[in-house]
N, C-alpha and C positions, 0 to 999 in steps of 0.2 A: 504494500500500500504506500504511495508517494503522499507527502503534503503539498498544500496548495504551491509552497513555493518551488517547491518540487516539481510541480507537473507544470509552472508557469516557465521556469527555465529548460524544463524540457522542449516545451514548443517553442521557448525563443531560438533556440538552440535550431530546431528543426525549422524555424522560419529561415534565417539567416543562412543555414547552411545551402537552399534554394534561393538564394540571392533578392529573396522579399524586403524591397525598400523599406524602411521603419520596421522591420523585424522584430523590436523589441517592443514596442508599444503596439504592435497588432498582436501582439500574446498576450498581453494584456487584456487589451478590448473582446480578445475570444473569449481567454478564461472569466472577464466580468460579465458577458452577456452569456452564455454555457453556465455559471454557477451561481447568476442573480445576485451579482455583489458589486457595489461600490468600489474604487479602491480604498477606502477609509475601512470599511469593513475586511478585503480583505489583508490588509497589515495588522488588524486585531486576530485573523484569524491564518493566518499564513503558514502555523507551523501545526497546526491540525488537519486530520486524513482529509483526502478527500472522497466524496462518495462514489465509490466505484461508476454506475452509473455516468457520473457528470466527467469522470476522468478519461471514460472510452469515447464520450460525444466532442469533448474537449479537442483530443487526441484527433479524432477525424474529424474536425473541422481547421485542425493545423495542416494535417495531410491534405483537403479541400485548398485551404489558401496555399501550400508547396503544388500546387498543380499553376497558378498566379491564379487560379478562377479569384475574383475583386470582393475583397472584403466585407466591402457595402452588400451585397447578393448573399453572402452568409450571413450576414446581422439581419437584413433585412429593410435595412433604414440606412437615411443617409442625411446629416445636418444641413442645412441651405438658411440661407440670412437668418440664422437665430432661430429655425423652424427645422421641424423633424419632418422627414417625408419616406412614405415607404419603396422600395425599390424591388424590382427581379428583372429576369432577363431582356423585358421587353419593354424597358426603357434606358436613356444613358444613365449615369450616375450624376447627380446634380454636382457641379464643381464651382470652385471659387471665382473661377475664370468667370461667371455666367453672374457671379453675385454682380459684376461692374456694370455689368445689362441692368440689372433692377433698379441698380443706385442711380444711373444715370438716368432712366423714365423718372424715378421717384423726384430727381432733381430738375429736371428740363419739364416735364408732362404731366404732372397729379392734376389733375383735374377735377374739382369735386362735383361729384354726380356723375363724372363721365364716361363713357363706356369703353371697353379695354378690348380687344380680338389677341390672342396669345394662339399666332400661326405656329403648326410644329411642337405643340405643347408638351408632348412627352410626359414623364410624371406628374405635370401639371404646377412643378416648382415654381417656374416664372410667374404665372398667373396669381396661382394662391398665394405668393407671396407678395408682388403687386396689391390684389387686394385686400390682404392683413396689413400693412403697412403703409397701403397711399388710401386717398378719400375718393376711390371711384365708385359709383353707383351699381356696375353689372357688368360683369366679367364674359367673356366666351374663351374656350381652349378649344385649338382645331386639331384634328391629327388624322393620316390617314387608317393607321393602324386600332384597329380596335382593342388588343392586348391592351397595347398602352394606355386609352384609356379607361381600359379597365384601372389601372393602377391611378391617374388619375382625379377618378370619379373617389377611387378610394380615400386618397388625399384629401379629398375638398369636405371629405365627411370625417379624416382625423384631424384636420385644422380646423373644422368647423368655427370652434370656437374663437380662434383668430381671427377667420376674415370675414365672420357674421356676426356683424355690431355696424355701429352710424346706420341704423337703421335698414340695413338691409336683411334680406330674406333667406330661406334654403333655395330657392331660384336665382339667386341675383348671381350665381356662379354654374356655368349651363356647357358640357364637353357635345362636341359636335363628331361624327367621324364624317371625314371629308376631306377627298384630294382637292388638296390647298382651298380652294372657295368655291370650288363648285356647288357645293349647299349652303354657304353662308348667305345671309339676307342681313340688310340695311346696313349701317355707316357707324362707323365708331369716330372715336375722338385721339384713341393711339391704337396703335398695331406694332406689335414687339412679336419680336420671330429668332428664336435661335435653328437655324436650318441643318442640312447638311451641307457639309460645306468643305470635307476634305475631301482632296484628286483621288482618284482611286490609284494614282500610282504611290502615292501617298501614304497607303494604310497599310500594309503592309510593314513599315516603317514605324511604325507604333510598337508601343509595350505589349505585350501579350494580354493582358488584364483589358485592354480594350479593341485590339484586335480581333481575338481569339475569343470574347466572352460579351461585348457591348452590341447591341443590333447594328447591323452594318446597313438597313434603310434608314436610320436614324444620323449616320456615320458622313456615310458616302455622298458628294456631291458632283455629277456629272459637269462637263467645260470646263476644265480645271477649278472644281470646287463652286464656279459660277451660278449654276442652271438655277436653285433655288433665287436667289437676290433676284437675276432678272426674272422670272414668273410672280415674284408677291409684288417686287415693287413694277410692276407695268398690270397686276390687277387690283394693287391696292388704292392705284386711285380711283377705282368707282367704287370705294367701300370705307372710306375717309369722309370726316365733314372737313367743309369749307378750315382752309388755319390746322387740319389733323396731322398728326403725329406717325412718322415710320422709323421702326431701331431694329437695326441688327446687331447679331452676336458677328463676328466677323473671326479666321483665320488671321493669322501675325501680319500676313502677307498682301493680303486683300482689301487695306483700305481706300489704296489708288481706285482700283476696278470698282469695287462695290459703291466709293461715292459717285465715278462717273456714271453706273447704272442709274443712280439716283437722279441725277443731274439730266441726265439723258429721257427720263419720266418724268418730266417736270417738278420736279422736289426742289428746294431753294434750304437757305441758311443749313447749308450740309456741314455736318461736323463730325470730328475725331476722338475717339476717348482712349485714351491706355489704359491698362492694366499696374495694378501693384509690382509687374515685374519690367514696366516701361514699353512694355508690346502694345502697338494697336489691337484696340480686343472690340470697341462698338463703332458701330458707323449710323449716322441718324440724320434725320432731312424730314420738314415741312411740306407740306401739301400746298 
């Protein structure tokens, strides 16, 4: 019988030895979510057994992460602006990279009362979070995948409580499945879109945890990473009001091309944002 600290060093051990980035702190996060413990609880309880049980699920959920399958899809969840969302195969994993998309609507866009289109929704991170945090009136997530929004429809009913207050409703947040707008009706006031957007010569060239494990419809973006930007912003302007709002999530490399699509759709006061690691990460433009 090993103790907890026992069986925590053994999976660091067998993290690490498979070259798992943060290796020590994802044995951690296994064995707290596997044994229902805190870290504060387990340092009070670190040199007691553990229950056989919880030490073989343990064990193969380290063996799971030594294959790189991503963390977040073992736990199940994945943290995004201060907000928990749930995750599995048939969506990305929400990333920090994507927080600079929210902050920047939240800063350039809130609009109160007004109406939000989250093209490409995926777990529905961007939206729910959008309207837990800004003063819009009535949310849509579009995706073409229905998996995904299974996941989430999920979401919007474990956040509930977040982004149903200022007076809104359990409708005021509404998942659509639909290739890009073919079912969408009427005109919003912003439109935020994290698309596909990497070349497919591209992905291949990725970590395995998202090559190997992330939906590559979600991934991949045809014209070198292009094909999505030019279809939302040349149909987002019959679906914008008069002054409305369009933001992407953009590639390092794509703020040249993506603002001239915009610019080329009649979009004006185009602009640039980076990221915490000085990359262009959003690209945004006016109706």
């Amino acid at each position: 019988m090993k103790t907890l600290r026992q069986l925590l060093k053994e999976g660091e051990q067998r993290l690490l030895e498979n070259q798992i980035e943060n290796g020590t702190m994802e044995a951690r996060y296994l064995l707290e979510y596997i044994c229902d413990l805190n870290w504060a609880q387990y340092l009070l309880q670190a040199d007691t057994e553990a229950d056989p049980q919880e030490e073989r699920r343990y064990m193969e959920a380290v063996e799971h992460r030594c294959t790189h399958y991503p963390l977040q899809y073992i736990l199940g969840t994945a943290d995004f602006m201060g907000l928990e969302f749930m995750v599995n195969e048939a969506v990305l994993i929400p990333r920090q990279d994507t927080e600079v998309l929210v902050e920047t609507v939240l800063k350039e866009a809130d609009i109160p009362g007004g109406k939000l289109l989250d093209m490409c929704t995926g777990s529905g991170c961007i939206l729910i979070s959008l309207m837990a945090l800004g003063s819009y009136g009535r949310g849509i997530g579009v995706d073409v995948s229905e998996d995904a929004l299974r996941v989430a429809r999920m979401n919007g009913i474990f956040n509930r409580e977040n982004w149903e207050k200022k007076g809104r409703g359990a409708n005021d947040i509404l998942w659509l499945q639909s290739d890009l707008f073919q079912k969408v009706n009427g005109r919003f006031d912003v439109i935020v879109s994290n698309p596909p957007y990497i070349p497919a010569s591209v992905i291949e060239t990725l970590m395995p945890e998202v090559k190997d494990y992330e939906p590559r419809l979600a991934l991949e973006g045809a014209d070198e990473g292009l094909e999505f930007y030019k279809k939302i912003s040349e149909a987002a302007k019959e679906f914008l009001n008069p002054e409305g709002w369009l933001f992407f999530e953009i590639g390092c490399e794509q703020a040249g091309p993506v603002s001239e699509i915009l610019s080329e759709n009649g979009f004006r006061d185009i602009h640039t944002v980076r990221d915490l690691a000085g990359l262009d990460r959003v690209v945004y433009g006016r109706r």
